[in-house]
N, CA, C and O atoms as a GROMACS GRO file, in nm:
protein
  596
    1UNK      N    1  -2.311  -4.080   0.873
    1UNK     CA    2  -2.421  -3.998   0.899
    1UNK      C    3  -2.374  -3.861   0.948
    1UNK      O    4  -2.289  -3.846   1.036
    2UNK      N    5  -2.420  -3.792   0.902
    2UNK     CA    6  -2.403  -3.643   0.909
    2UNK      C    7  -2.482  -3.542   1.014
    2UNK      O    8  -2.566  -3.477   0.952
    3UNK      N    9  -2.481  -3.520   1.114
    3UNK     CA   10  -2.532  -3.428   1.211
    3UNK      C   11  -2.558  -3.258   1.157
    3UNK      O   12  -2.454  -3.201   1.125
    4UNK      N   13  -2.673  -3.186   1.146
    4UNK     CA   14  -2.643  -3.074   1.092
    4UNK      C   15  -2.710  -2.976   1.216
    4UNK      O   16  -2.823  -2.956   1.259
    5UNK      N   17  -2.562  -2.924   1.246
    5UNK     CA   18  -2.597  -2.807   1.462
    5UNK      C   19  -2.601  -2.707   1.380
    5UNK      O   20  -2.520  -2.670   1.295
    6UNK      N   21  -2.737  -2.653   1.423
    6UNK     CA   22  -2.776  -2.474   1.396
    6UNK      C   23  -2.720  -2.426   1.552
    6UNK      O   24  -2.740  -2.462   1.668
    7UNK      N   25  -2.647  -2.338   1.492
    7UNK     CA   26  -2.574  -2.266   1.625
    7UNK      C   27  -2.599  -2.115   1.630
    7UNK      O   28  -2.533  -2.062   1.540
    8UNK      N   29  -2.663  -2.033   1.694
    8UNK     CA   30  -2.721  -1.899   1.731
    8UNK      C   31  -2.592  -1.834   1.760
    8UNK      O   32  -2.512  -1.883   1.840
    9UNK      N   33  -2.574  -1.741   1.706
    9UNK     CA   34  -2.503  -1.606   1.791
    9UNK      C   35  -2.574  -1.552   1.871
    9UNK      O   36  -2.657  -1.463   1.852
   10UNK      N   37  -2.540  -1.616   1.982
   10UNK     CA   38  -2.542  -1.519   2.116
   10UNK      C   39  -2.457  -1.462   2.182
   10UNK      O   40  -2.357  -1.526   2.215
   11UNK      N   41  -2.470  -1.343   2.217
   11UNK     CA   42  -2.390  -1.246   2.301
   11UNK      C   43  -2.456  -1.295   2.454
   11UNK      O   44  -2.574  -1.333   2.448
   12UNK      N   45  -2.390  -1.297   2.585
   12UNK     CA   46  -2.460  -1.284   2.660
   12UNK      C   47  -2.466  -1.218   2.746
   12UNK      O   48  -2.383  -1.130   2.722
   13UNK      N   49  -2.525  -1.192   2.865
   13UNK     CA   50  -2.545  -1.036   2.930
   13UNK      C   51  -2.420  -0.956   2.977
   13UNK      O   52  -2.342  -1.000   3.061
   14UNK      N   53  -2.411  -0.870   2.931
   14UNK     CA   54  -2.321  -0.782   2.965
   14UNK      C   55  -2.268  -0.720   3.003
   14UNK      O   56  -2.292  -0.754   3.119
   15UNK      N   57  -2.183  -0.618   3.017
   15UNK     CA   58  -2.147  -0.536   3.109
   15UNK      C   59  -2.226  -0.426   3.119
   15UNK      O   60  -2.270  -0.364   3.216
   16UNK      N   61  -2.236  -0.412   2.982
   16UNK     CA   62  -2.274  -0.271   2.983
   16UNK      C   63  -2.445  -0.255   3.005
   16UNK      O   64  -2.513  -0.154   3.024
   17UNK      N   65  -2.485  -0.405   2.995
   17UNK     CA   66  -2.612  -0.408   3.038
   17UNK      C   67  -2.675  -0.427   3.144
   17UNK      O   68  -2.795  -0.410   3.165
   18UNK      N   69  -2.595  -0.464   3.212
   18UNK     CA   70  -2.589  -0.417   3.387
   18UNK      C   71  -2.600  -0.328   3.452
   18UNK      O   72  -2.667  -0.317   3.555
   19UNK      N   73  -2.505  -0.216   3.374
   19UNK     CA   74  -2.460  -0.122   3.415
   19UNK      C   75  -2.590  -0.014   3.403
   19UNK      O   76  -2.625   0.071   3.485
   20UNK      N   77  -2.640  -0.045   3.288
   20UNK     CA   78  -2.724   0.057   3.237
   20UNK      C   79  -2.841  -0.010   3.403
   20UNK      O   80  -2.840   0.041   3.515
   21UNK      N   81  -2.930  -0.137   3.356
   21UNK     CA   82  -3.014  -0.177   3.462
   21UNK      C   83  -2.990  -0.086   3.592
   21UNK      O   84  -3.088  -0.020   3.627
   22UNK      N   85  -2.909  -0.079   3.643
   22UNK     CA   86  -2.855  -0.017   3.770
   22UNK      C   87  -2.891   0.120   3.801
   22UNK      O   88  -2.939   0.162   3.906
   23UNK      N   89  -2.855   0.201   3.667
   23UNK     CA   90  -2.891   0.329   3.642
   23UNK      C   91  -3.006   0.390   3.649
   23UNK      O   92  -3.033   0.497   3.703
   24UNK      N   93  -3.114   0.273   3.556
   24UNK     CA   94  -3.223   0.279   3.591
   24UNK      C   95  -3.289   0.236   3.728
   24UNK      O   96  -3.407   0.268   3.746
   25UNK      N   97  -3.245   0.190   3.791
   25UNK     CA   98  -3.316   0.126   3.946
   25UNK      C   99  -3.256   0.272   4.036
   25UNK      O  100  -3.325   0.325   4.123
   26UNK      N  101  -3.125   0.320   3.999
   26UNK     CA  102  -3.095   0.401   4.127
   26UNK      C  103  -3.219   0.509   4.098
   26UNK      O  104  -3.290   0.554   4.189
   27UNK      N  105  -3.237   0.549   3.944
   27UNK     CA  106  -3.298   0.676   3.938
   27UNK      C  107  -3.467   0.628   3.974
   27UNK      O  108  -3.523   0.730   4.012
   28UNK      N  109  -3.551   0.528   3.974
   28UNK     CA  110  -3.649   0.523   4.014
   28UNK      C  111  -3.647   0.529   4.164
   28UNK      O  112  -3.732   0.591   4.228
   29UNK      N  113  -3.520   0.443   4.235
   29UNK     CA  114  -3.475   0.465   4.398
   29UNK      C  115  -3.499   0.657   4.418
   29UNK      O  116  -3.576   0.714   4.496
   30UNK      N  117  -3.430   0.700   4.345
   30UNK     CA  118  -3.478   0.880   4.397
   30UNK      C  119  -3.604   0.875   4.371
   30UNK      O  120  -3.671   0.862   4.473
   31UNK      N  121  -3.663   0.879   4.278
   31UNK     CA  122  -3.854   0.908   4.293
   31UNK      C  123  -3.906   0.831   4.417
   31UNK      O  124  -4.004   0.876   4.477
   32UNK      N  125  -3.854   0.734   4.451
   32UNK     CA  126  -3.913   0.658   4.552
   32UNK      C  127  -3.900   0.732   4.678
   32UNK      O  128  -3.984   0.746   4.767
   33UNK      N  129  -3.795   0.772   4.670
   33UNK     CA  130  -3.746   0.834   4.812
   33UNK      C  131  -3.775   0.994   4.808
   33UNK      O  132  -3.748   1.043   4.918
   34UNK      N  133  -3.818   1.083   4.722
   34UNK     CA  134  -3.836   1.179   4.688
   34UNK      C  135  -4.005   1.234   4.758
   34UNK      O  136  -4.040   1.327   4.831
   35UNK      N  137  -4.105   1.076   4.661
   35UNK     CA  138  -4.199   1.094   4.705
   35UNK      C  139  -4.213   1.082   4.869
   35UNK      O  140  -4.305   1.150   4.914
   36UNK      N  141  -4.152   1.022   4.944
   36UNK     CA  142  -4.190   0.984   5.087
   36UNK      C  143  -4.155   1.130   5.142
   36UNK      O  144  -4.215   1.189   5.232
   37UNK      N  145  -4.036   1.181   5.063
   37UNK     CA  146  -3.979   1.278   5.146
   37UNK      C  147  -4.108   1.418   5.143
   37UNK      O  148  -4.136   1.514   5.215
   38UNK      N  149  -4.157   1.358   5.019
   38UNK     CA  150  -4.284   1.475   4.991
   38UNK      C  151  -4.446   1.481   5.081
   38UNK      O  152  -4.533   1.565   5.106
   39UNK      N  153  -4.415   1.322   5.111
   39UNK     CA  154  -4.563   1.281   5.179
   39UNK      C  155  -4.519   1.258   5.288
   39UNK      O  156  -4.563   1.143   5.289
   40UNK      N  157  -4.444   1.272   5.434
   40UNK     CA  158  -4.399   1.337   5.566
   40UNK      C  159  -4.510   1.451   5.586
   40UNK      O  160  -4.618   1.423   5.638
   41UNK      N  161  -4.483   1.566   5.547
   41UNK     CA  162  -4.524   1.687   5.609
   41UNK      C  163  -4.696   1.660   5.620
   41UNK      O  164  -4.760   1.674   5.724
   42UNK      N  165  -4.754   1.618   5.487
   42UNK     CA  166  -4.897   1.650   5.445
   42UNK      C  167  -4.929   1.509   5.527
   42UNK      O  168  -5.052   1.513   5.533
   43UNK      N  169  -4.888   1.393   5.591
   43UNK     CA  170  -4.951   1.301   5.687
   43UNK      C  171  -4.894   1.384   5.813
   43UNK      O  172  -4.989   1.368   5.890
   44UNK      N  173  -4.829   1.439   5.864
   44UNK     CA  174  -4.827   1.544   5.970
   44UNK      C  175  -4.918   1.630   5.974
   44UNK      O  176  -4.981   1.634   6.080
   45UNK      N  177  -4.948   1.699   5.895
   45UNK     CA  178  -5.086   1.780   5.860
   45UNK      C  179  -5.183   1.762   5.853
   45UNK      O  180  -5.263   1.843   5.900
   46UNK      N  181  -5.221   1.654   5.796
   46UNK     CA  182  -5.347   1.601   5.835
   46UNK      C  183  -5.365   1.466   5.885
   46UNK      O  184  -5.447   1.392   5.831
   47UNK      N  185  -5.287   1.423   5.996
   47UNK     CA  186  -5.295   1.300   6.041
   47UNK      C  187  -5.417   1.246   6.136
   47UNK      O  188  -5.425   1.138   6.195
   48UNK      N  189  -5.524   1.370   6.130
   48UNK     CA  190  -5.648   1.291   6.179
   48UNK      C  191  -5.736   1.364   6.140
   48UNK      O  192  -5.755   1.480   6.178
   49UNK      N  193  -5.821   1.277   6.028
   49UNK     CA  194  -5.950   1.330   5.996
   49UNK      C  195  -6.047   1.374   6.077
   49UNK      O  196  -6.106   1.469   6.025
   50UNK      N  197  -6.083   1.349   6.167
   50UNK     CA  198  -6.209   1.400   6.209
   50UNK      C  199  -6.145   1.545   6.328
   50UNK      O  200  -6.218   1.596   6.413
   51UNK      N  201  -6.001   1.584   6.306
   51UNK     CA  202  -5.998   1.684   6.337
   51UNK      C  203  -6.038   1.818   6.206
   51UNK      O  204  -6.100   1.923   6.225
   52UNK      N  205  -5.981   1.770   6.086
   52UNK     CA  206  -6.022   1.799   5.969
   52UNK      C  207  -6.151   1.845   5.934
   52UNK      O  208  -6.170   1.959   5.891
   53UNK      N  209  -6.220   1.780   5.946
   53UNK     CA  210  -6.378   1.785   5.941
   53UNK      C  211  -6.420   1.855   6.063
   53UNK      O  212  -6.505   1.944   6.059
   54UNK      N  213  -6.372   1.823   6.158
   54UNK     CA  214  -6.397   1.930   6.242
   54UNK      C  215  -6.394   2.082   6.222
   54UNK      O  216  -6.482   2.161   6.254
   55UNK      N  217  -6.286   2.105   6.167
   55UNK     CA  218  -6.205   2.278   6.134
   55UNK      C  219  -6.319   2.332   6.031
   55UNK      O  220  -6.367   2.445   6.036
   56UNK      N  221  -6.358   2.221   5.929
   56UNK     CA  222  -6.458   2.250   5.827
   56UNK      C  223  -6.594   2.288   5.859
   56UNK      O  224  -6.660   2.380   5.811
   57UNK      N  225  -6.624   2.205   5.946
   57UNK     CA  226  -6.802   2.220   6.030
   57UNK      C  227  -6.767   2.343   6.104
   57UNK      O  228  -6.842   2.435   6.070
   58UNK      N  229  -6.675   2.380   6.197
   58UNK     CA  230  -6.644   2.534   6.251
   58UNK      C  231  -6.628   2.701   6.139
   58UNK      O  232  -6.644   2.823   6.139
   59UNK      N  233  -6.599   2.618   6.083
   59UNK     CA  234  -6.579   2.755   5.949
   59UNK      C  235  -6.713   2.795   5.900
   59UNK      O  236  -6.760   2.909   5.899
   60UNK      N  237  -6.778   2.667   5.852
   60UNK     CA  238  -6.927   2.628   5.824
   60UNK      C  239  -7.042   2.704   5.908
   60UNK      O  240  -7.125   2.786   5.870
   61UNK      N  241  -7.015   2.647   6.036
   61UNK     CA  242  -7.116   2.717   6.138
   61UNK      C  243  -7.108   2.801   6.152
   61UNK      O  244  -7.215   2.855   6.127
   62UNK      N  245  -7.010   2.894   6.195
   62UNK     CA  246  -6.978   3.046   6.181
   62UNK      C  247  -7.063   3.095   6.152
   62UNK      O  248  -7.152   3.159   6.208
   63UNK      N  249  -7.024   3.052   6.002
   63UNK     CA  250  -7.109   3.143   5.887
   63UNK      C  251  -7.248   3.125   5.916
   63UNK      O  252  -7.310   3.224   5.952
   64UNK      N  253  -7.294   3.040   5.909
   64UNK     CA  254  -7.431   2.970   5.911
   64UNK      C  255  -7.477   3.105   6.029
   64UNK      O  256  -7.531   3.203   5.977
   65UNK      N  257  -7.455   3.108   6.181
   65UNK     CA  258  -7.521   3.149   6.234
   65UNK      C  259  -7.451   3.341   6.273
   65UNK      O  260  -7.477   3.399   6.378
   66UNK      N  261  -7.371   3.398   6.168
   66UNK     CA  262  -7.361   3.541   6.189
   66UNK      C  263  -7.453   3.633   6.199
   66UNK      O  264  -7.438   3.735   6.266
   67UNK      N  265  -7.578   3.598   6.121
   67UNK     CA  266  -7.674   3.697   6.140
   67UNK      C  267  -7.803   3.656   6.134
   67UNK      O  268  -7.860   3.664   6.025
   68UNK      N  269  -7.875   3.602   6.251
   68UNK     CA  270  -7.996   3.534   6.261
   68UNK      C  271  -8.103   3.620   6.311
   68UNK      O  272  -8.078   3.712   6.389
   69UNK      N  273  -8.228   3.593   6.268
   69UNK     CA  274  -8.328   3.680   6.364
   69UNK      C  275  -8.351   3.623   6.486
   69UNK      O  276  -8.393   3.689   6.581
   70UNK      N  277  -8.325   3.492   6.493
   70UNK     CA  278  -8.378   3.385   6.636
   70UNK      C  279  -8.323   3.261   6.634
   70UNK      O  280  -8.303   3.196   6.532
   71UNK      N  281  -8.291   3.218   6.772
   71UNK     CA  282  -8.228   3.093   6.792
   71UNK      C  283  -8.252   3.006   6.867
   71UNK      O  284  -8.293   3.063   6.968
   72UNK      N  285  -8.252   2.870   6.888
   72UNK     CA  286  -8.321   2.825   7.045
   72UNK      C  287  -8.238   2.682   7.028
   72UNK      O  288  -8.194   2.639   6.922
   73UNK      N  289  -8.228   2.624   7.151
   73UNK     CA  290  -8.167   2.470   7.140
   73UNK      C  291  -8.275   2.367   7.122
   73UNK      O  292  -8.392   2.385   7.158
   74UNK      N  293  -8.236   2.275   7.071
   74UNK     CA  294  -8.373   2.188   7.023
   74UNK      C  295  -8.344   2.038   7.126
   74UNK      O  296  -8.242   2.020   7.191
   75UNK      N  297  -8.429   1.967   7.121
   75UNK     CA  298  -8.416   1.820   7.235
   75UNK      C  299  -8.302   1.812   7.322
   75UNK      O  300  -8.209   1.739   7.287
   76UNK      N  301  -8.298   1.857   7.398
   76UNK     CA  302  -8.199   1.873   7.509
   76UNK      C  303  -8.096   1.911   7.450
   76UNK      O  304  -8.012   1.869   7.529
   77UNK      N  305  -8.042   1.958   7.372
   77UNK     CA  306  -7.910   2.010   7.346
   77UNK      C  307  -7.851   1.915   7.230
   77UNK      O  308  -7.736   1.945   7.197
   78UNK      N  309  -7.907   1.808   7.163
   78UNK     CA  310  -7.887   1.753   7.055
   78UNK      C  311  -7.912   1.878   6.886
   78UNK      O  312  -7.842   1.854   6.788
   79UNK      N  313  -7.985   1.961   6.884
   79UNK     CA  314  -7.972   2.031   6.809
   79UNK      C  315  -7.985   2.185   6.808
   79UNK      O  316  -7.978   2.221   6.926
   80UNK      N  317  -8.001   2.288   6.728
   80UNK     CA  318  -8.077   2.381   6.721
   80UNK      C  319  -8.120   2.438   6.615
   80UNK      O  320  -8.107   2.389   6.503
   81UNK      N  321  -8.185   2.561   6.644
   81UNK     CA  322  -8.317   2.586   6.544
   81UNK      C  323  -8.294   2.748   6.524
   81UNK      O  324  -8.298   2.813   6.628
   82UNK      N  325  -8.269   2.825   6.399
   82UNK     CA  326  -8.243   2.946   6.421
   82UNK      C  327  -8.296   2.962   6.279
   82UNK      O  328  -8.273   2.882   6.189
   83UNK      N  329  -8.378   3.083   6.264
   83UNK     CA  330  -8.442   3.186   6.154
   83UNK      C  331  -8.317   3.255   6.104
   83UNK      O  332  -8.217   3.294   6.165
   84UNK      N  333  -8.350   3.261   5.971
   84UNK     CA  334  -8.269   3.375   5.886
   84UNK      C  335  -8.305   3.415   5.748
   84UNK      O  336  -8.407   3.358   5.708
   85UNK      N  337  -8.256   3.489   5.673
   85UNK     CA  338  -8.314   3.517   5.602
   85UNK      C  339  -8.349   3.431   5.491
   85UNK      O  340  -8.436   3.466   5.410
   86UNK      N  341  -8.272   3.293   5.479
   86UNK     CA  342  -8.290   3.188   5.416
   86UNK      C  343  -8.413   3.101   5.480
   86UNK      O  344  -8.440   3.003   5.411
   87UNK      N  345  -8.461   3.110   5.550
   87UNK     CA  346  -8.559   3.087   5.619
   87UNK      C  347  -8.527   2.970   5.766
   87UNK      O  348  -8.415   2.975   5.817
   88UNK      N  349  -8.616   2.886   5.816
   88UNK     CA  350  -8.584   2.770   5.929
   88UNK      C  351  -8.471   2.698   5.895
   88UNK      O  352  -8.475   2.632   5.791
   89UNK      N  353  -8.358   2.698   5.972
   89UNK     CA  354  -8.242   2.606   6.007
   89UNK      C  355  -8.226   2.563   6.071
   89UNK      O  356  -8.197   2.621   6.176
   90UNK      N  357  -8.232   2.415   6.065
   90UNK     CA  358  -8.196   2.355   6.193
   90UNK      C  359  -8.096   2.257   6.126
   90UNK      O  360  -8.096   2.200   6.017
   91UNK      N  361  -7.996   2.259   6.252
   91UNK     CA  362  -7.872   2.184   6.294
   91UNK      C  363  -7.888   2.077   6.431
   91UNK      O  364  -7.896   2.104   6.551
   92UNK      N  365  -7.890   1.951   6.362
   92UNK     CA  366  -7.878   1.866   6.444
   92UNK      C  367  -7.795   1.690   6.428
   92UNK      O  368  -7.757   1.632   6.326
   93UNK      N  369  -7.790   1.648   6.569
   93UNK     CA  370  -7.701   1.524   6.559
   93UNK      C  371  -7.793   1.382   6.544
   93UNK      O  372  -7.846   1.335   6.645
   94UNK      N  373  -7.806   1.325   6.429
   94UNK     CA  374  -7.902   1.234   6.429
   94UNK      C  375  -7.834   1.107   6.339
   94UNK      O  376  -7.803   1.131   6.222
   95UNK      N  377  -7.812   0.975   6.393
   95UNK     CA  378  -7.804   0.834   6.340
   95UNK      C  379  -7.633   0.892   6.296
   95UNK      O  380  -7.588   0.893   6.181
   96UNK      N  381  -7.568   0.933   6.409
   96UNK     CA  382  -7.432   0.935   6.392
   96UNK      C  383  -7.328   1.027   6.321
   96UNK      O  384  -7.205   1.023   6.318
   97UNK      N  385  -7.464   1.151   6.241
   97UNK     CA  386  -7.435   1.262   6.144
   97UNK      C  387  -7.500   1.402   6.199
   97UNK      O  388  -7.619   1.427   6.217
   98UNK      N  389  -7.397   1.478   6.218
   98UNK     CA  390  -7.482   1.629   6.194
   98UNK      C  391  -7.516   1.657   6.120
   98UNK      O  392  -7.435   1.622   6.033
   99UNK      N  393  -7.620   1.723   6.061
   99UNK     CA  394  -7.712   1.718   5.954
   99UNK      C  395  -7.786   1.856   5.952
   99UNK      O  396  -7.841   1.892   6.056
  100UNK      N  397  -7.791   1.934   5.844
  100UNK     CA  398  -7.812   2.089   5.841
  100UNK      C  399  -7.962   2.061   5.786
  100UNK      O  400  -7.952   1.950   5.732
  101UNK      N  401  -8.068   2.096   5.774
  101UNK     CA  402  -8.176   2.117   5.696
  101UNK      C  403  -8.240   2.270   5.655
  101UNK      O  404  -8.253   2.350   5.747
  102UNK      N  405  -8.273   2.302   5.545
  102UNK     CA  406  -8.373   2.494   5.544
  102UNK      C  407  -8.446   2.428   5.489
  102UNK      O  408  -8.442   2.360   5.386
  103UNK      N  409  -8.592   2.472   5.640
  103UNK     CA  410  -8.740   2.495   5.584
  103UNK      C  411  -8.792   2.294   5.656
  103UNK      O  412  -8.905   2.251   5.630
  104UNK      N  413  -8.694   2.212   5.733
  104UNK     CA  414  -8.711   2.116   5.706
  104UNK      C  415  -8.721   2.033   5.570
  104UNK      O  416  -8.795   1.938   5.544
  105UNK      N  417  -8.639   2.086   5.503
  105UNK     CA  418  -8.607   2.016   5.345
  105UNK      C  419  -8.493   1.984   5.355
  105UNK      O  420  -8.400   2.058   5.386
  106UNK      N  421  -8.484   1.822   5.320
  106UNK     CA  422  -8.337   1.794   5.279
  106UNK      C  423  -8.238   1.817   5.416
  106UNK      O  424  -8.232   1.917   5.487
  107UNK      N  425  -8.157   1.674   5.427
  107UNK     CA  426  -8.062   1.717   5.470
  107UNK      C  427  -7.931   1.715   5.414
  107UNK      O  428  -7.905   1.650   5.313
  108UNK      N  429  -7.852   1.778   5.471
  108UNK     CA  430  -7.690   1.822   5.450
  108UNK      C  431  -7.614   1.789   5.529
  108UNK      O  432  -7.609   1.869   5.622
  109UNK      N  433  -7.498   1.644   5.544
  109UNK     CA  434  -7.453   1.615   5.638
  109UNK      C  435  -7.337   1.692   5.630
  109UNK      O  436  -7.268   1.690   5.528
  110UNK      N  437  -7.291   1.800   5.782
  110UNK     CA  438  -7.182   1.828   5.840
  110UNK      C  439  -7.054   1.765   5.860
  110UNK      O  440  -6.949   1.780   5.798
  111UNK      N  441  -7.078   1.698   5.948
  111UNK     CA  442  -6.973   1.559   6.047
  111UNK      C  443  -7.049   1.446   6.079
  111UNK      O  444  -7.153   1.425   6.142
  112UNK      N  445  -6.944   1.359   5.998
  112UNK     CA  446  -7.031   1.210   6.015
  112UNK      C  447  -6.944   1.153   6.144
  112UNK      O  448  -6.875   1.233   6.208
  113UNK      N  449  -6.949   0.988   6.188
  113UNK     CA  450  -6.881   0.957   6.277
  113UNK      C  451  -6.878   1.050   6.422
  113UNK      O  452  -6.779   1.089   6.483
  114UNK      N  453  -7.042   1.076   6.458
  114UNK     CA  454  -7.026   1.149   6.591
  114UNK      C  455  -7.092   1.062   6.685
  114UNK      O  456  -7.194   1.002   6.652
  115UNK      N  457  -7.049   1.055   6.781
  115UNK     CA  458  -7.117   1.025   6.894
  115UNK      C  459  -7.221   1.089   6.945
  115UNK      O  460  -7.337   1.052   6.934
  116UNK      N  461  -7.174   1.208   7.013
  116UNK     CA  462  -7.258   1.281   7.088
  116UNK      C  463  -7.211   1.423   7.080
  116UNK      O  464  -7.095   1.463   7.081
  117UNK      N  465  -7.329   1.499   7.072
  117UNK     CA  466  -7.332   1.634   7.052
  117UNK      C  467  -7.402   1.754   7.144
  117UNK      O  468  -7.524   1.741   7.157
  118UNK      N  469  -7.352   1.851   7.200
  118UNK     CA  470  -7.432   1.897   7.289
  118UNK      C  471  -7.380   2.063   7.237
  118UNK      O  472  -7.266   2.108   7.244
  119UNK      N  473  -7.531   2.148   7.175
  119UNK     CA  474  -7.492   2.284   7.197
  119UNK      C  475  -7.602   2.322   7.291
  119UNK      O  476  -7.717   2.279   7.300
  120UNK      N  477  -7.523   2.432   7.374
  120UNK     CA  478  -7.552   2.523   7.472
  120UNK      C  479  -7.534   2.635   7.435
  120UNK      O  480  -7.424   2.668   7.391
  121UNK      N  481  -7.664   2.744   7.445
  121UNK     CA  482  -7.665   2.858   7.409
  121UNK      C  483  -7.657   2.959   7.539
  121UNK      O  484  -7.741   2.932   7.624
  122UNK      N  485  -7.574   3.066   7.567
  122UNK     CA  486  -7.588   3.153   7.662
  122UNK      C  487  -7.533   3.288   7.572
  122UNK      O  488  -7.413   3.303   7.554
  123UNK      N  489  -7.616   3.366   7.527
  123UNK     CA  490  -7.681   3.431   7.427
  123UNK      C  491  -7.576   3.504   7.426
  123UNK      O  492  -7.571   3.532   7.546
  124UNK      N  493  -7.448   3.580   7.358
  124UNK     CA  494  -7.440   3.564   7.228
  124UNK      C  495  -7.339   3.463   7.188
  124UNK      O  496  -7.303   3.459   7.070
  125UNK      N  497  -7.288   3.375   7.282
  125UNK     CA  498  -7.218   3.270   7.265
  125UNK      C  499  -7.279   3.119   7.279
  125UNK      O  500  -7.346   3.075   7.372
  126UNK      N  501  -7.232   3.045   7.144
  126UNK     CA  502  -7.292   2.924   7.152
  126UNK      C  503  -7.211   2.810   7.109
  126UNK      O  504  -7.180   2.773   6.996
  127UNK      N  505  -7.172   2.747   7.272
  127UNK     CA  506  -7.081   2.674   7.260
  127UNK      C  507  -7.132   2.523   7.244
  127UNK      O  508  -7.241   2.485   7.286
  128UNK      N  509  -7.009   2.414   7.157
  128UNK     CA  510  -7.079   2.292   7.044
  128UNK      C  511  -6.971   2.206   7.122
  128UNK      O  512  -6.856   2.242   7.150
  129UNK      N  513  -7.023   2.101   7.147
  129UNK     CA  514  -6.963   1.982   7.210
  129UNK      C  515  -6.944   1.889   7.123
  129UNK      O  516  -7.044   1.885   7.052
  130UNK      N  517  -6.872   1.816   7.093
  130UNK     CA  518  -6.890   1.688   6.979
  130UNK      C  519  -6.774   1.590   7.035
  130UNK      O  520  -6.666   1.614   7.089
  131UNK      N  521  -6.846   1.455   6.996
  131UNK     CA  522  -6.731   1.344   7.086
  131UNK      C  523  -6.745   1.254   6.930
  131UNK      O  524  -6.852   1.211   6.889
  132UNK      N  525  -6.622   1.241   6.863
  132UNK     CA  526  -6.610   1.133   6.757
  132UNK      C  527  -6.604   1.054   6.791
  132UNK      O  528  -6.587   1.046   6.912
  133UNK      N  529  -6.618   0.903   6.692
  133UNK     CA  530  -6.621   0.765   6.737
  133UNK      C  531  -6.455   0.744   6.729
  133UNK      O  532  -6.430   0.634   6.777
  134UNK      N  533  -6.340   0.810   6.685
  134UNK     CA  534  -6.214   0.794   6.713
  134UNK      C  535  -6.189   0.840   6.852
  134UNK      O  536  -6.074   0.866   6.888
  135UNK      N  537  -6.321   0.855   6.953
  135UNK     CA  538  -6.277   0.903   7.088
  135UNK      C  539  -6.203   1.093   7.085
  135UNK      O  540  -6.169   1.167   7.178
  136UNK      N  541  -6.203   1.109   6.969
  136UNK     CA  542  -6.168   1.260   7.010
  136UNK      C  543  -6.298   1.370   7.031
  136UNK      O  544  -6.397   1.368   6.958
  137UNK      N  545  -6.283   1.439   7.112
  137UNK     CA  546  -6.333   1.561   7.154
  137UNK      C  547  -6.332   1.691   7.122
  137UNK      O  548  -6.229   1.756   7.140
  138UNK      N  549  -6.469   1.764   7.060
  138UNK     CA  550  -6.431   1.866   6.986
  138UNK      C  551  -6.522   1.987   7.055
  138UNK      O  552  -6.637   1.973   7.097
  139UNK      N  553  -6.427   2.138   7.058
  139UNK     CA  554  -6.539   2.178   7.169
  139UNK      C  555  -6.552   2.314   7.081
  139UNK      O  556  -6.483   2.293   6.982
  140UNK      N  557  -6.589   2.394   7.076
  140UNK     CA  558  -6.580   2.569   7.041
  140UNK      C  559  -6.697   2.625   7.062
  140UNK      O  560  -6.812   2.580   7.053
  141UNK      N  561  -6.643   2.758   7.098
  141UNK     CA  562  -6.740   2.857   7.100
  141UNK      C  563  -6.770   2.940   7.005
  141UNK      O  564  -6.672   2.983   6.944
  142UNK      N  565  -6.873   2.978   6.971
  142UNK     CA  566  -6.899   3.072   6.884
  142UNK      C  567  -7.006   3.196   6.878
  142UNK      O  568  -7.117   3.193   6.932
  143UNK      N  569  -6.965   3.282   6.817
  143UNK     CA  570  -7.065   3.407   6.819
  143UNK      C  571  -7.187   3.401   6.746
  143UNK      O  572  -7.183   3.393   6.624
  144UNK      N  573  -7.282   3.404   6.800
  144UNK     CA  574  -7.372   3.437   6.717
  144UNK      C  575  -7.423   3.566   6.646
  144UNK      O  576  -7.366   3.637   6.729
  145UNK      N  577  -7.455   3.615   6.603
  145UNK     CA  578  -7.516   3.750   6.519
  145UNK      C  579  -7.674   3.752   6.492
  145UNK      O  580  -7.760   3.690   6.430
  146UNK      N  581  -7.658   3.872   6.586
  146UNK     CA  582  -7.865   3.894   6.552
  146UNK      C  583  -7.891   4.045   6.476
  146UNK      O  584  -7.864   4.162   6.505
  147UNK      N  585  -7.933   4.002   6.403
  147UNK     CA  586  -8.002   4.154   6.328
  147UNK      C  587  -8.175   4.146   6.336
  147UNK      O  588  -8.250   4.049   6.329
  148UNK      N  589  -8.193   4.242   6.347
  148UNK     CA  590  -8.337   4.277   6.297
  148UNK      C  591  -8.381   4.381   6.192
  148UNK      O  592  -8.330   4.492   6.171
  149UNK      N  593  -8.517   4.304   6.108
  149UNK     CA  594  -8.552   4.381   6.015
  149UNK      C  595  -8.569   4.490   6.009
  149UNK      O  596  -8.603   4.542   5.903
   0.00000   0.00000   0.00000
């Protein structure tokens, strides 16, 4: 009886196919390490949002109140209320959001994640208290602007 062995040429792994594998792992190792080296600075930079959002709502308000005809604080210092030529604005802290409205239409949330908010007006400066739920504290003063028609 006769046995008939199918026998494969196989080569098996190699040197040079090692070698290459390797080549490829070191050079994805630099992208790996490239990117971290890239994402350091920008988590230094912005390593806390609600300071972020903070800088944004300050730039924001500025503007908002440079040139108003009238201004007043609204429910104890939770919001306020100022005329312009866009008509009634009010800025206030309500269900955890500052929240912009014109005309009482619509709101526009500012800064979410607030606790508590307190502006105080002592005319032409109107300084904004804000306490995030990350426990940070946000304070500034700002100018207001009055023109008349």
């Amino acid at each position: 009886m006769s046995r008939l062995r199918f026998v494969k040429e196989e080569a098996g792994y190699t040197l040079f196919e090692a070698i290459l594998q390797v080549v490829i792992f070191a050079l994805f190792a630099q992208l790996f390490v490239l990117f971290f080296y890239w994402k350091a600075p920008i988590d230094q930079q912005y390593h806390n949002r609600s300071v972020m959002a903070w800088e944004m709502f300050a730039a924001d308000f500025q503007d908002e109140i440079s040139l108003v005809k009238s201004i007043e604080v609204i429910r104890a210092g939770d919001g306020i209320r100022f005329q312009t030529s866009r008509g009634t604005i009010t800025i206030e802290e309500k269900n955890q959001v500052i929240r912009k409205s014109i005309g009482g239409l619509g709101h526009v949330p500012l800064i979410t994640e607030v606790v508590r908010t307190n502006f105080t007006l002592n005319d032409p400066i109107l300084a904004v208290e804000v306490l995030m739920q990350d426990g940070t504290e946000m304070e500034r003063d700002f100018i207001v602007g009055h023109y008349t028609e």
